[in-house]
KEKE-3310 file (N, C-alpha, C; in steps of 0.2 Angstrom, whole numbers, plus 5000, padded with zeros to 4 digits):
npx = (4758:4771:4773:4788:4796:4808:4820:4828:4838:4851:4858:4864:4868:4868:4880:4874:4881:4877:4877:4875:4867:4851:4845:4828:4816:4806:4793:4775:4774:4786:4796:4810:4811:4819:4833:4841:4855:4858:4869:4876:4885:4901:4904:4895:4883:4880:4867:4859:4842:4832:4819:4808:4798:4787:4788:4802:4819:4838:4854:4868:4881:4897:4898:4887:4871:4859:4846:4834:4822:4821:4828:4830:4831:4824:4812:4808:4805:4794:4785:4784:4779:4768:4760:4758:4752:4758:4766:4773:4788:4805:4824:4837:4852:4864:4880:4888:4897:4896:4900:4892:4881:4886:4882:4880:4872:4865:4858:4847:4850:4850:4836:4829:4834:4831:4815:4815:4820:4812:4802:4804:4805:4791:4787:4787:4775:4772:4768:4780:4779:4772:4781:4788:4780:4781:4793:4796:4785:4794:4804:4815:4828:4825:4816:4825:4835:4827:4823:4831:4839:4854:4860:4849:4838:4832:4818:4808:4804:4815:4808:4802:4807:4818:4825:4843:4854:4870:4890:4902:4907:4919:4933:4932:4935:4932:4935:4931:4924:4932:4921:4902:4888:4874:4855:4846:4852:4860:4850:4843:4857:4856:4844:4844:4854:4845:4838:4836:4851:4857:4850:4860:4858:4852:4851:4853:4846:4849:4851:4864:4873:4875:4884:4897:4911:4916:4906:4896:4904:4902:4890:4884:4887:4883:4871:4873:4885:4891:4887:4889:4902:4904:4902:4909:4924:4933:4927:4927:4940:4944:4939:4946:4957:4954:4952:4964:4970:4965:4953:4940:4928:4923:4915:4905:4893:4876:4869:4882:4895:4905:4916:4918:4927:4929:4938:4950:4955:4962:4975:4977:4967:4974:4986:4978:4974:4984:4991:4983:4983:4983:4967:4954:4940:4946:4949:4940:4941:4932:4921:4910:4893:4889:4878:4858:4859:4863:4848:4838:4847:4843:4845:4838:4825:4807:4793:4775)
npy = (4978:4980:4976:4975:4980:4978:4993:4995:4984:4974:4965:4951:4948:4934:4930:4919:4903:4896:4877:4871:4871:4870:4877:4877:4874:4888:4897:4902:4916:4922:4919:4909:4889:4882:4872:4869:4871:4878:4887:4893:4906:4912:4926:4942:4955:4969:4975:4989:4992:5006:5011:5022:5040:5039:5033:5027:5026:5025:5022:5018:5010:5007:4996:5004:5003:5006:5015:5022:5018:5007:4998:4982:4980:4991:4990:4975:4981:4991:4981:4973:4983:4988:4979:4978:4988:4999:5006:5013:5019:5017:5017:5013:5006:5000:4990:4985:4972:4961:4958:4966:4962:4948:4936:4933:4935:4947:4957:4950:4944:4955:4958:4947:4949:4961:4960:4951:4957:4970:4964:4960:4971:4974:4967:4954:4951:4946:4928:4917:4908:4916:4928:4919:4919:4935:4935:4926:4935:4944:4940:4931:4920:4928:4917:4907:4915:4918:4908:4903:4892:4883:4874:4871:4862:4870:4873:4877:4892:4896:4898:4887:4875:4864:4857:4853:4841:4847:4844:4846:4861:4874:4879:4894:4903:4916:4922:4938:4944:4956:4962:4964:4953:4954:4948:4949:4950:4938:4929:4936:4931:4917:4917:4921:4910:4899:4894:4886:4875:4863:4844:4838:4825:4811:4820:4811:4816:4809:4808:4806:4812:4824:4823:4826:4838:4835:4825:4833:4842:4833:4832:4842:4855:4875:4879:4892:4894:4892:4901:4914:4912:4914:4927:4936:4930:4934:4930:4916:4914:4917:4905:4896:4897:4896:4882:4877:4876:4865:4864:4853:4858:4867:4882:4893:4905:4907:4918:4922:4934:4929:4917:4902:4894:4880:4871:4861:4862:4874:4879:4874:4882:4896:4894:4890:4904:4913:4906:4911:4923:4943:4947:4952:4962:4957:4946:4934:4928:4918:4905:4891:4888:4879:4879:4887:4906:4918:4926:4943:4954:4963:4979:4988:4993:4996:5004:4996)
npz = (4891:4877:4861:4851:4836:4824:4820:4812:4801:4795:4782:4773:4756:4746:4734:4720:4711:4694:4693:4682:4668:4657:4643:4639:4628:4621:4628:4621:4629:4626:4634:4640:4647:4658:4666:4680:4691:4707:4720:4732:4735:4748:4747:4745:4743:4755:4764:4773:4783:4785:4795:4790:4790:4778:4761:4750:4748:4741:4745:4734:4735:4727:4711:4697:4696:4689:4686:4700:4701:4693:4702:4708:4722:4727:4721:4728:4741:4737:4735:4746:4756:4751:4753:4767:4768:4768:4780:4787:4777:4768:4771:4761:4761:4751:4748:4735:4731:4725:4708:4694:4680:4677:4679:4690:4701:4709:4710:4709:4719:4729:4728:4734:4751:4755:4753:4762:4773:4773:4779:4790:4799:4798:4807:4804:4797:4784:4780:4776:4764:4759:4755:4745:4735:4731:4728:4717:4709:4704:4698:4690:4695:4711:4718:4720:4731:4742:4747:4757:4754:4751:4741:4725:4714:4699:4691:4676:4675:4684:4696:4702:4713:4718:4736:4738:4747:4743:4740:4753:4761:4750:4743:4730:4713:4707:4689:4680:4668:4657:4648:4653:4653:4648:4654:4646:4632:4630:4630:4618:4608:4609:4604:4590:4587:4585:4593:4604:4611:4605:4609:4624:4628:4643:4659:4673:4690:4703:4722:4723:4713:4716:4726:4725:4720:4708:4704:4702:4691:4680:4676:4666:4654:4652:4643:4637:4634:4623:4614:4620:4620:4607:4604:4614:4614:4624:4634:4635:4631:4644:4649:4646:4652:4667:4666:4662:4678:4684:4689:4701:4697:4682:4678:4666:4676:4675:4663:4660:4663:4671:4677:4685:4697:4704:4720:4727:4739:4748:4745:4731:4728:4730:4720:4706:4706:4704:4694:4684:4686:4682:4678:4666:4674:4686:4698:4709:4725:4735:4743:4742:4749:4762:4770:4775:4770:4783:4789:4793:4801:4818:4820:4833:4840:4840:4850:4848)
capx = (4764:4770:4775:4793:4796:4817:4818:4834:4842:4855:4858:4869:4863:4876:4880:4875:4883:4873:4881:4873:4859:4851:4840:4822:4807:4803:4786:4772:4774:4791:4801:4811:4809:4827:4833:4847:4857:4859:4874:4877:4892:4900:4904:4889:4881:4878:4862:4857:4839:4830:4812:4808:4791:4784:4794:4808:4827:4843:4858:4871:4891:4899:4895:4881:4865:4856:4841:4832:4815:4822:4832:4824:4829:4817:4804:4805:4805:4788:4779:4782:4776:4761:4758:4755:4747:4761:4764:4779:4795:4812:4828:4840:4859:4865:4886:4890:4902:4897:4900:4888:4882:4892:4878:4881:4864:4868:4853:4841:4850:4846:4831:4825:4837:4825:4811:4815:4822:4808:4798:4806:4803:4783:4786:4786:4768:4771:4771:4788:4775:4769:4788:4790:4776:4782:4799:4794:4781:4799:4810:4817:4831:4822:4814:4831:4837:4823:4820:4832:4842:4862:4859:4842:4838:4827:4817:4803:4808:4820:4802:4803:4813:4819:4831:4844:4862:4875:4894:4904:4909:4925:4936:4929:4937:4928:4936:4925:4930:4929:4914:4899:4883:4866:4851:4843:4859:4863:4845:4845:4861:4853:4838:4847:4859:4842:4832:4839:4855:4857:4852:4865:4857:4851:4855:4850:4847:4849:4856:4873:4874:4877:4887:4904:4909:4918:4903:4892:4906:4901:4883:4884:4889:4879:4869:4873:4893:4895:4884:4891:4908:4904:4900:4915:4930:4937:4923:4932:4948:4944:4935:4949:4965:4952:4951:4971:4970:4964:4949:4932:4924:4924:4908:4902:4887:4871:4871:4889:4901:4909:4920:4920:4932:4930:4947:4950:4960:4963:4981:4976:4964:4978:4989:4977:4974:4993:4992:4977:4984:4977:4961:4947:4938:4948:4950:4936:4942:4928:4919:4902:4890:4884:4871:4857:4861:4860:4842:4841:4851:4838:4849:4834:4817:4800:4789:4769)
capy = (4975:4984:4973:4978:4980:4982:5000:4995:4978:4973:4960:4949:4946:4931:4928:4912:4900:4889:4872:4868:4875:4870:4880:4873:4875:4893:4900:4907:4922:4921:4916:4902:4887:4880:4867:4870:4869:4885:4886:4900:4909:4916:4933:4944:4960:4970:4979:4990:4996:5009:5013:5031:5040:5036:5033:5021:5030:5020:5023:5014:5011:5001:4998:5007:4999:5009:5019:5016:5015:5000:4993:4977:4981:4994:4985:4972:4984:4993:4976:4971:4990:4988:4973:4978:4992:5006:5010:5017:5019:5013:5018:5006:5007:4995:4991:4981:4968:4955:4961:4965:4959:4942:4929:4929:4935:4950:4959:4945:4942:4959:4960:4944:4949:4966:4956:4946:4962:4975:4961:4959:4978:4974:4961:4946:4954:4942:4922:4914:4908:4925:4931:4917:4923:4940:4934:4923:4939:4949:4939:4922:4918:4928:4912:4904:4917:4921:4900:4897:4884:4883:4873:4867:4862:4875:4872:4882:4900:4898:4899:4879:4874:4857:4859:4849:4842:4848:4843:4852:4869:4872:4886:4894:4905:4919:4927:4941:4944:4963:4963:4961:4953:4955:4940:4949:4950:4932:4923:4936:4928:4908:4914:4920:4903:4893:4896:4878:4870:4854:4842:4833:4819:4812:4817:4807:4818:4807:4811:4803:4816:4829:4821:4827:4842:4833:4823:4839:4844:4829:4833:4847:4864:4879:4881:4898:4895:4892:4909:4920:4914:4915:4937:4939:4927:4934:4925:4909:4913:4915:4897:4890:4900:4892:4874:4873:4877:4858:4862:4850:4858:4874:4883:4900:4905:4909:4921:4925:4932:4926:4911:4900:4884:4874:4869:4855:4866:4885:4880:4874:4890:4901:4891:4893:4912:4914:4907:4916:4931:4948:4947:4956:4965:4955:4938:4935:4922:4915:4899:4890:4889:4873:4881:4895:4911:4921:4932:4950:4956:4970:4985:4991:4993:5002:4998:4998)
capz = (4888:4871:4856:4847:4830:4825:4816:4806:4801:4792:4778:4768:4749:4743:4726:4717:4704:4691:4694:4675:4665:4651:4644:4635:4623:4622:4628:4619:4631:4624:4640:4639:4650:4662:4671:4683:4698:4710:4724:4734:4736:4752:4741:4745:4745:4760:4764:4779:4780:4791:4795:4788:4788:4770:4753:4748:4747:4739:4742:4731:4737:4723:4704:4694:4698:4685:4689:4706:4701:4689:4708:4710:4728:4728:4719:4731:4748:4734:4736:4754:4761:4750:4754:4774:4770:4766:4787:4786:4772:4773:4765:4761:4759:4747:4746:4729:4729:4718:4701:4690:4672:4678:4677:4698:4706:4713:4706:4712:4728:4734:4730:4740:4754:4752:4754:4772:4780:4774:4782:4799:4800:4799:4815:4802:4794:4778:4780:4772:4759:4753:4753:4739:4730:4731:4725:4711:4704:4704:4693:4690:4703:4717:4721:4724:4736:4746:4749:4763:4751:4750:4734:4723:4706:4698:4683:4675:4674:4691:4703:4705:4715:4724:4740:4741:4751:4742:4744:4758:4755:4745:4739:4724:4712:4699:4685:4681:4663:4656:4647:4656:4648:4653:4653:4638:4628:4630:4626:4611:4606:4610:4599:4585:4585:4584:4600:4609:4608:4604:4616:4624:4632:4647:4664:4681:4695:4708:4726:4722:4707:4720:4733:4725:4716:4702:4700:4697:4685:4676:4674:4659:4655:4652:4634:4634:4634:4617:4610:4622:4618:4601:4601:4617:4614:4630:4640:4632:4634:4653:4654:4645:4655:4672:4665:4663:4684:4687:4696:4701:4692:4680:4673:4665:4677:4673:4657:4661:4660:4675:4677:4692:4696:4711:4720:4732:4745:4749:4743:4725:4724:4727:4717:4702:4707:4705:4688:4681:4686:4682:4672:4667:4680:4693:4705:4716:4729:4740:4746:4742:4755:4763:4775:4771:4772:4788:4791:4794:4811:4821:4825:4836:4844:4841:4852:4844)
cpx = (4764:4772:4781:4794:4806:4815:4824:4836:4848:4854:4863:4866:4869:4875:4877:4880:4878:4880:4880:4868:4857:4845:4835:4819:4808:4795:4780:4770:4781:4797:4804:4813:4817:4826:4842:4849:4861:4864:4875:4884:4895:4902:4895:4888:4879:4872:4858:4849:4835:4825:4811:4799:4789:4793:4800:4812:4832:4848:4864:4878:4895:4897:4887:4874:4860:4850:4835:4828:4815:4826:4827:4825:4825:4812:4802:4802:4797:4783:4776:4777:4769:4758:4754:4755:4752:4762:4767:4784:4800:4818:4835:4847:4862:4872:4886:4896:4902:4896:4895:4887:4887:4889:4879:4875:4863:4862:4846:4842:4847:4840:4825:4827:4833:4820:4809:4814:4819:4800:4798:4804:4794:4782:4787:4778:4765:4772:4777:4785:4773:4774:4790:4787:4778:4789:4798:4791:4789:4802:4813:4821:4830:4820:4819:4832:4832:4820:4822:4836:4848:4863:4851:4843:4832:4825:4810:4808:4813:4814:4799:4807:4814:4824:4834:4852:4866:4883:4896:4905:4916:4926:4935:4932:4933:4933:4932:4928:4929:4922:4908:4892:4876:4863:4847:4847:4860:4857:4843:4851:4859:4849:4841:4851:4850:4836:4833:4843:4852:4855:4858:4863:4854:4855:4851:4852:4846:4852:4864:4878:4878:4883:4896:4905:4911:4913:4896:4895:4904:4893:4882:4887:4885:4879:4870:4883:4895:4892:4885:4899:4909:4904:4907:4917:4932:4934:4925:4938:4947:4941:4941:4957:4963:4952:4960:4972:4970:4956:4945:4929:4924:4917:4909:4896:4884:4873:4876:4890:4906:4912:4920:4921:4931:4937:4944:4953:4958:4972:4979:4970:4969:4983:4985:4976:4979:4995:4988:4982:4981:4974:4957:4946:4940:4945:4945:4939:4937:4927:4911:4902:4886:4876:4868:4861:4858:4854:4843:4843:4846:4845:4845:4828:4813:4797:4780:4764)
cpy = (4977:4977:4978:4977:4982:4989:4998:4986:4978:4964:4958:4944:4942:4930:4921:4911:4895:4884:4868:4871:4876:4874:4878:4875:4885:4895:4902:4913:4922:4920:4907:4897:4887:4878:4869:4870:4875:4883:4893:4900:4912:4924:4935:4951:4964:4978:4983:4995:4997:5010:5020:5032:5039:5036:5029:5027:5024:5022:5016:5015:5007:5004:5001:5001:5001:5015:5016:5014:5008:4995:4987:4976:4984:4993:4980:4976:4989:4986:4974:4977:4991:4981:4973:4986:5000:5012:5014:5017:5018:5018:5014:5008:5001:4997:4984:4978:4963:4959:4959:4961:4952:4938:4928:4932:4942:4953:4955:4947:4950:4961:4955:4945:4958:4965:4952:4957:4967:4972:4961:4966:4979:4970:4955:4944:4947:4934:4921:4911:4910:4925:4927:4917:4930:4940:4934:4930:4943:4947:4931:4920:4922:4920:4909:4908:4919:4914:4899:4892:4887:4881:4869:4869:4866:4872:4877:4889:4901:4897:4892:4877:4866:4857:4851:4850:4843:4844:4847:4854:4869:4877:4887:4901:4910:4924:4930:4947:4952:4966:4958:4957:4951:4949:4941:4948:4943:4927:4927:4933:4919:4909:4916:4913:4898:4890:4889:4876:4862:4850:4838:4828:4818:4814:4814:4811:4814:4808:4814:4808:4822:4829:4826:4834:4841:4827:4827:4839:4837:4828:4835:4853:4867:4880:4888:4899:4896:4897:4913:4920:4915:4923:4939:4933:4927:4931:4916:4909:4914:4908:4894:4891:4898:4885:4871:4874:4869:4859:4856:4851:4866:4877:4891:4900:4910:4912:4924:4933:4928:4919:4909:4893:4883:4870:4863:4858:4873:4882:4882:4883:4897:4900:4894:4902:4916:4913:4909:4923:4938:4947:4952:4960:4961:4947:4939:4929:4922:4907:4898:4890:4882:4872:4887:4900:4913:4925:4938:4950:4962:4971:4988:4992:4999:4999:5002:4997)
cpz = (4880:4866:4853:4842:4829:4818:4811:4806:4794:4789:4773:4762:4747:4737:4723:4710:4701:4691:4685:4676:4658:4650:4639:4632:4625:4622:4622:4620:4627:4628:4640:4645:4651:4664:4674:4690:4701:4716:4727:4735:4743:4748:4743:4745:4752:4760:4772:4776:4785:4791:4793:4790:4781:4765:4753:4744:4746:4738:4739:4732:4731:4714:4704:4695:4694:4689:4696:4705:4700:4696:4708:4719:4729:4726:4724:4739:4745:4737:4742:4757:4757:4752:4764:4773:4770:4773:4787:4776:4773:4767:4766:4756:4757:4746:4741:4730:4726:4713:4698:4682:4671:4678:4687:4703:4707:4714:4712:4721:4732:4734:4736:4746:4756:4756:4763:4775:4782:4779:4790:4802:4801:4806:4810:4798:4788:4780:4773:4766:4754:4751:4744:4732:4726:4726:4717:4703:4701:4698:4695:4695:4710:4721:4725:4732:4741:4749:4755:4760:4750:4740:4733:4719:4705:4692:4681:4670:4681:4696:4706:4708:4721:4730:4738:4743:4745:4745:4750:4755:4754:4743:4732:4721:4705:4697:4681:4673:4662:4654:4650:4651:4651:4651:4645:4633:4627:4630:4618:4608:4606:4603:4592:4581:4582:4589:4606:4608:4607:4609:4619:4627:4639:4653:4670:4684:4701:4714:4724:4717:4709:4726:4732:4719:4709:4699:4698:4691:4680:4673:4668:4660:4656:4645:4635:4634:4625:4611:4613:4620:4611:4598:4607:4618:4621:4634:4639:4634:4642:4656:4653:4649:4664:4671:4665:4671:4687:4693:4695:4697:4688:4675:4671:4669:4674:4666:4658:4660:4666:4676:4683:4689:4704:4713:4728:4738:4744:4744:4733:4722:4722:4722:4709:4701:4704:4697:4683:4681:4686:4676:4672:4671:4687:4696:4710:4720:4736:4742:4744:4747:4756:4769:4770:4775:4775:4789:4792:4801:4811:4823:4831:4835:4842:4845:4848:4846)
residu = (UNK:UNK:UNK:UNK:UNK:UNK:UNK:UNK:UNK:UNK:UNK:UNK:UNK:UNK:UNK:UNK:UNK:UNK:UNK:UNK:UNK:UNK:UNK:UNK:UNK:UNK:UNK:UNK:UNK:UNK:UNK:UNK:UNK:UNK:UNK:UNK:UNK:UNK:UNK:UNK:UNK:UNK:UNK:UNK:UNK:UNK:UNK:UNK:UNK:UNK:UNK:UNK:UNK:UNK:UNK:UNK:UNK:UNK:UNK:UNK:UNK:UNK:UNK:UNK:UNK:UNK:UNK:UNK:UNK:UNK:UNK:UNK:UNK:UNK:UNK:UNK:UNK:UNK:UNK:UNK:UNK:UNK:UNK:UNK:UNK:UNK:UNK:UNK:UNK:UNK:UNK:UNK:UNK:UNK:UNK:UNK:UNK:UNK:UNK:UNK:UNK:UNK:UNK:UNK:UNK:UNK:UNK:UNK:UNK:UNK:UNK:UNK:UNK:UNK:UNK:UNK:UNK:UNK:UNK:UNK:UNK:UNK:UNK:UNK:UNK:UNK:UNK:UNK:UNK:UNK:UNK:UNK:UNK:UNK:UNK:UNK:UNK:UNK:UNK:UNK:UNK:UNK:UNK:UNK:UNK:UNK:UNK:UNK:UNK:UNK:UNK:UNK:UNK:UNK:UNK:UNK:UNK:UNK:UNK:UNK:UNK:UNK:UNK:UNK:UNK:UNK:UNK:UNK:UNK:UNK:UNK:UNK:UNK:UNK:UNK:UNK:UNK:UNK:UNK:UNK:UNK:UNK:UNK:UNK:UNK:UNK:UNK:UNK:UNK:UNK:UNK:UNK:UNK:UNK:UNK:UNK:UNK:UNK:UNK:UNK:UNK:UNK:UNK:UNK:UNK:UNK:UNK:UNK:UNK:UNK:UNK:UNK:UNK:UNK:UNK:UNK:UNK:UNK:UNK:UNK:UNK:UNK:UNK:UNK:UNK:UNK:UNK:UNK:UNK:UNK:UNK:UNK:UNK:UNK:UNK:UNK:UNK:UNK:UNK:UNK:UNK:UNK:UNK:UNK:UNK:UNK:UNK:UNK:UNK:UNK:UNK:UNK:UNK:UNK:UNK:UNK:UNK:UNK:UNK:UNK:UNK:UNK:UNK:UNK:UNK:UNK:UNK:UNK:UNK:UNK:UNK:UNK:UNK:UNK:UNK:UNK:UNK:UNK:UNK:UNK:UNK:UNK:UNK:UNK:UNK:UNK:UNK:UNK:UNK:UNK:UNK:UNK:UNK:UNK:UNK:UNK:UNK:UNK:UNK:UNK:UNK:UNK:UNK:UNK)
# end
C-alpha cells in the first residue's frame, strides 16, 4: 500500500484589517511593542504551488513584489523545504490582489498561506505548532494568518495572539489612497513625533467589546493615524471623505494607507461607494470574514 502526497495545491492568502492598534514602549532591540485587533478580509490573494525537482521559482501576476529573494513567499516555502530536509522544490505562482504598501497583510498573508501549502506537499511533515514557529521567526503578522483565527487580539510584536468570536460578517469597503506607505516609513515617522503617542486611556477587552462592530469602533483608533496623516494629507482626506459615508466603524489599517469602513448592508456599502467615488488607487468592495480561512486544495497525487 503506497502513501500519497498532492503534487500541486492551490491557496487563498486573505487580506487583513487592524480593528485598532496601539503601538508601545520601544525595545532595546529597537522593535516596538503593539496591541491590536486583527480581522480578515474576504479580498485575498491567490497562490498555486507545484512540486519541481529542487530550487524555489516565483512567478508574480499583479503589483511589483520587489525582488524574489526579498518574497516572503519564498522565504517562507525556503524554511518549510529546509525544515524536511530540502526533498524536492516547488514553484509558486502568486496573483496579487490586495494592494500593496496599504497596511492590508498581503505580504504576510502570502507568506503564511506559503507555509500550509509547502507543507501539505510534504504529507503534513510539520505539526501546526511548528508552522507558528516558522511564521512567527518570519515576521510580525505571519502569526495571525497562519493561526486558523478570523479575528484575535495580538500583542507583543503581532506573534501573541488570543482567538476570539468576532461580530458577523459585514460589507466592508477600502479606499486604497495613491501613496503607498511601507511598516518602516511609518514607525520612522512614530519615532520622529516622540516614539509613543500619547495615551488615551484604558480600554476593557471584554467579550462584550467585540460582539458589535460599532462597539469595536468605540474602542480606539490607530497610533499611526495622526503621523502618517501628518507627512500624506491625502491619507486623511480619504479617512475623512469615509467617515462622512456613516459607517460602524472607520479605521486606517495597519501602517496604512488604506482606508476601511464597515457598513450595516451591501445597500449602504454601495451607497457609500457611490459617494466616495474615484479615489486613489481605487474602491475595494469586499466582506470580513467570520470563519478561518479555507486550507490548501490538492490538485494531485504522488504516490511515495
Amino acid at each position: 500500500m503506497s502513501n500519497s502526497t498532492a503534487d500541486s495545491v492551490d491557496i487563498k492568502a486573505h487580506a487583513k484589517i487592524n480593528l485598532f492598534l496601539r503601538v508601545l514602549s520601544r525595545e532595546s532591540t529597537g522593535y516596538h511593542g503593539i496591541e491590536t485587533v486583527f480581522s480578515l478580509l474576504e479580498l485575498a490573494d491567490e497562490i498555486s504551488i507545484e512540486r519541481t525537482v529542487r530550487g524555489i521559482d516565483i512567478e508574480v501576476d499583479g503589483a511589483d513584489t520587489g525582488p524574489a529573494e526579498d518574497n516572503l513567499a519564498v522565504r517562507a516555502a525556503h524554511a518549510m523545504l529546509a525544515a524536511t530536509g530540502k526533498r524536492f522544490g516547488v514553484r509558486i505562482r502568486l496573483k496579487k490582489n490586495i494592494p500593496v504598501r496599504a497596511g492590508l497583510g498581503g505580504g504576510s498573508s502570502d507568506a503564511a498561506a506559503t507555509l500550509h501549502a509547502v507543507n501539505a506537499l510534504t504529507g503534513g511533515a510539520v505539526p501546526h505548532h511548528e508552522v507558528l514557529q516558522f511564521a512567527a521567526k518570519l515576521g510580525s503578522d505571519i502569526p495571525f494568518f497562519a493561526s486558523g483565527s478570523s479575528m484575535a487580539l495580538a500583542w507583543n510584536r503581532g506573534e501573541r495572539l488570543f482567538k476570539i468570536s468576532g461580530p458577523p460578517r459585514a460589507p466592508a469597503l477600502l479606499v486604497i489612497p495613491e501613496v503607498g506607505i511601507s511598516t518602516v516609513t511609518a514607525y520612522e515617522l512614530l519615532d520622529r513625533a516622540g516614539g509613543t503617542p500619547t495615551p488615551r486611556g484604558a480600554i476593557v477587552l471584554d467579550p462584550d467589546a467585540f460582539r458589535t462592530w460599532g462597539g469595536i469602533g468605540r474602542l480606539g483608533g490607530n497610533d499611526f493615524e495622526s503621523v502618517v496623516w501628518g507627512r500624506e494629507p491625502r491619507v486623511r482626506e480619504a479617512f475623512e471623505r469615509m467617515a462622512q459615508t456613516r459607517p460602524l466603524l472607520v479605521r486606517m489599517s495597519g501602517s496604512g494607507s488604506a482606508i476601511v469602513g464597515i457598513y450595516r448592508s451591501e445597500s449602504d456599502l454601495e451607497q457609500a461607494a457611490s459617494m466616495i467615488g474615484k479615489a486613489g488607487r481605487g474602491l475595494v468592495l469586499t466582506q470580513t470574514r467570520s470563519s478561518p480561512a479555507p486550507g490548501p486544495v490538492a490538485l494531485g497525487a504522488t504516490d511515495q
